[in-house]
C-alpha positions as CSV (number, residue, x, y, z in Angstrom):
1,X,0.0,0.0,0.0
2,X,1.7,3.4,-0.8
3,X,0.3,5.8,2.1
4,X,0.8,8.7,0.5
5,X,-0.7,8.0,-2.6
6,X,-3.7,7.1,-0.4
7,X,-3.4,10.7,1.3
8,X,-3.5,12.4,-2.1
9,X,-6.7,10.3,-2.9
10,X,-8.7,11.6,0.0
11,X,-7.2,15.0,-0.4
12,X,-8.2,15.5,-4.0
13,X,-11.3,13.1,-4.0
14,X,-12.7,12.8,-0.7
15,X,-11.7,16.2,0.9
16,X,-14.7,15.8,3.8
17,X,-13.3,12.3,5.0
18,X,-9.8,13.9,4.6
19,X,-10.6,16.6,7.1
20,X,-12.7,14.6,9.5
21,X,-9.4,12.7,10.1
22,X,-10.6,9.2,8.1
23,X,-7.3,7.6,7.2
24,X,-6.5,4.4,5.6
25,X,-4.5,2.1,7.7
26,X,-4.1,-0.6,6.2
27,X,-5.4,-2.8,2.6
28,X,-4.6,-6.0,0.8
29,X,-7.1,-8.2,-0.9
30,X,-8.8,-9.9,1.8
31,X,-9.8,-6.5,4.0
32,X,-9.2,-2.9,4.1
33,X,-8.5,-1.2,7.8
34,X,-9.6,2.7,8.5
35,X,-9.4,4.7,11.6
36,X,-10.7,7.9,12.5
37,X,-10.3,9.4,15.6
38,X,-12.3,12.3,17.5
39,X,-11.6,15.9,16.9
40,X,-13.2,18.9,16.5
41,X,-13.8,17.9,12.9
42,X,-16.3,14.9,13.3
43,X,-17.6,15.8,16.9
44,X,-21.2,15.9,18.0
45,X,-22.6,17.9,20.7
46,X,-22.9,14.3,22.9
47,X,-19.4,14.3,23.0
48,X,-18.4,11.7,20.3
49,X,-17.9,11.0,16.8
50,X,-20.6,12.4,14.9
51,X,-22.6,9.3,13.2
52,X,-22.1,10.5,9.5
53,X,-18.0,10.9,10.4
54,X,-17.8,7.1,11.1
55,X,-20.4,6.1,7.9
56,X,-17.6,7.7,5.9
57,X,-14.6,5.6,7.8
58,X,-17.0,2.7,7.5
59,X,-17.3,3.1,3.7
60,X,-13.8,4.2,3.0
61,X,-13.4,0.0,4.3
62,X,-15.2,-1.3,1.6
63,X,-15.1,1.2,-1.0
64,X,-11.7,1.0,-1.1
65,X,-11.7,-2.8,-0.9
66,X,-13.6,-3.3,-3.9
67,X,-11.6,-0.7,-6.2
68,X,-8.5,-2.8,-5.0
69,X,-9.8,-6.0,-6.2
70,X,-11.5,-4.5,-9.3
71,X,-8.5,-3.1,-10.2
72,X,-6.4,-6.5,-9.7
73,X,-8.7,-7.9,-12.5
74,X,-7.9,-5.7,-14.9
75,X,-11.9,-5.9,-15.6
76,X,-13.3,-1.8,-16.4
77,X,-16.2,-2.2,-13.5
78,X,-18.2,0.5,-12.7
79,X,-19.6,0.5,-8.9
80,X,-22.5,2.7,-7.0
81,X,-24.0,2.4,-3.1
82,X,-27.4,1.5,-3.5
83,X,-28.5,1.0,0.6
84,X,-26.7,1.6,3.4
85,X,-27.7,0.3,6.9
86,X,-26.2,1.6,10.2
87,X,-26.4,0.6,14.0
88,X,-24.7,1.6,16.9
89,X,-23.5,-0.1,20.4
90,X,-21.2,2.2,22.4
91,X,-20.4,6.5,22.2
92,X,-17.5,6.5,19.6
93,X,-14.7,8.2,21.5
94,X,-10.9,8.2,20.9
95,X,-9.5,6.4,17.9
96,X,-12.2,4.1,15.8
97,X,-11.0,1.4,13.6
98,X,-13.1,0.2,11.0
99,X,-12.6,-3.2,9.2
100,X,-14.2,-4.9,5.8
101,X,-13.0,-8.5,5.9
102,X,-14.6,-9.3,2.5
103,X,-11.9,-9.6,0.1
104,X,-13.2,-13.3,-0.9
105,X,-16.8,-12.3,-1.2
106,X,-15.7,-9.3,-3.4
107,X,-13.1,-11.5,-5.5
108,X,-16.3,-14.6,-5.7
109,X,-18.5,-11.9,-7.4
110,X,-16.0,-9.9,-9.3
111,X,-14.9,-13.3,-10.8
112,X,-18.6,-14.3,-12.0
113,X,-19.2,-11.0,-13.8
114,X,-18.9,-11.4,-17.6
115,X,-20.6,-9.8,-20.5
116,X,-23.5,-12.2,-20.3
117,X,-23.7,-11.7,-16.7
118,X,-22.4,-8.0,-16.4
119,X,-24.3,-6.8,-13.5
120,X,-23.7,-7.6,-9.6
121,X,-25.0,-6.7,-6.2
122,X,-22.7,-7.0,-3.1
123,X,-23.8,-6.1,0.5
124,X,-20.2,-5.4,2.8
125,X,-20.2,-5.1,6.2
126,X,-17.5,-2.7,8.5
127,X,-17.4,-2.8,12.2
128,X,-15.4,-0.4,14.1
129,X,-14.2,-1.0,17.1
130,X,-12.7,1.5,20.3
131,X,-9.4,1.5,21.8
132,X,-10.6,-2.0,24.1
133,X,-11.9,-3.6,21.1
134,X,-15.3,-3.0,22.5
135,X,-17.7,-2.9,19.2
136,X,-19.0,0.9,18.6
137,X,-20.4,0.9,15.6
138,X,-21.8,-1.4,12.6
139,X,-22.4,-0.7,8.7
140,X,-23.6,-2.2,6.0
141,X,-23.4,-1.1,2.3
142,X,-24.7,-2.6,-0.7
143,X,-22.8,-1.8,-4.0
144,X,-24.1,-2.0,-7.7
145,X,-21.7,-3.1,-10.0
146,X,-21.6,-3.1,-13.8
147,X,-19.6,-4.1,-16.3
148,X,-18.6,-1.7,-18.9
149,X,-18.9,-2.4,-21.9
């Protein structure tokens, strides 16, 4: 993973998750690892990270997964959240670190899109997780994908 080329990605692409503090930890083909940790940036008025702050760390997880592994097969796919479903467990204080472990769901459907079959749906899940590994937060995203042709 180059880091900075990462940086320059949320920079340029992403500015809002850039400045809220979401960075990417950590990717290879099996999961993707965020953080975000609380600031003035993402805060709410309760005291924690504000709900949207971590939705865009939670994303960022499998978002970034799936370009990784769309990229690695050299296939021109084009991809779109569709649904995105939240819940919460614990205030999200400190540093938050998000995790997609998907990388073989992704790769399964990724490998079974052709030009007959050119069309996929995908739901991904990222949990984050405080600094004692106490569950905060839960998200689910479904992604469109489509072959271009």
């Amino acid at each position: 993973m180059n880091s900075l080329k990462y940086t320059f990605f949320l920079f340029f692409k992403l500015p809002s998750a850039f400045f809220c503090g979401v960075r990417l930890n950590s990717i290879d083909s099996s999961k993707s690892v965020v953080s975000i940790k609380h600031s003035w940036f993402n805060k709410n008025p309760y005291k924690s990270i504000f709900w949207a702050s971590q939705g865009m760390a939670a994303e960022l997880t499998t978002g970034s997964l799936l370009i990784k592994i769309i990229n690695q097969s050299g296939q021109n796919v084009s991809m779109l959240v569709v649904e995105n479903k939240s819940s919460f467990y614990k205030k999200a204080t400190g540093k938050i670190i998000f995790q997609c472990n998907e990388g073989k769901k992704i790769q399964d459907l990724i490998n079974s899109l052709n030009q007959d079959n050119n069309k996929g749906i995908i739901e991904l899940k990222s949990t984050g997780f405080d600094s004692d590994n106490i569950k905060v937060s839960e998200f689910s995203f479904t992604w469109s994908l489509k072959i271009r042709l």
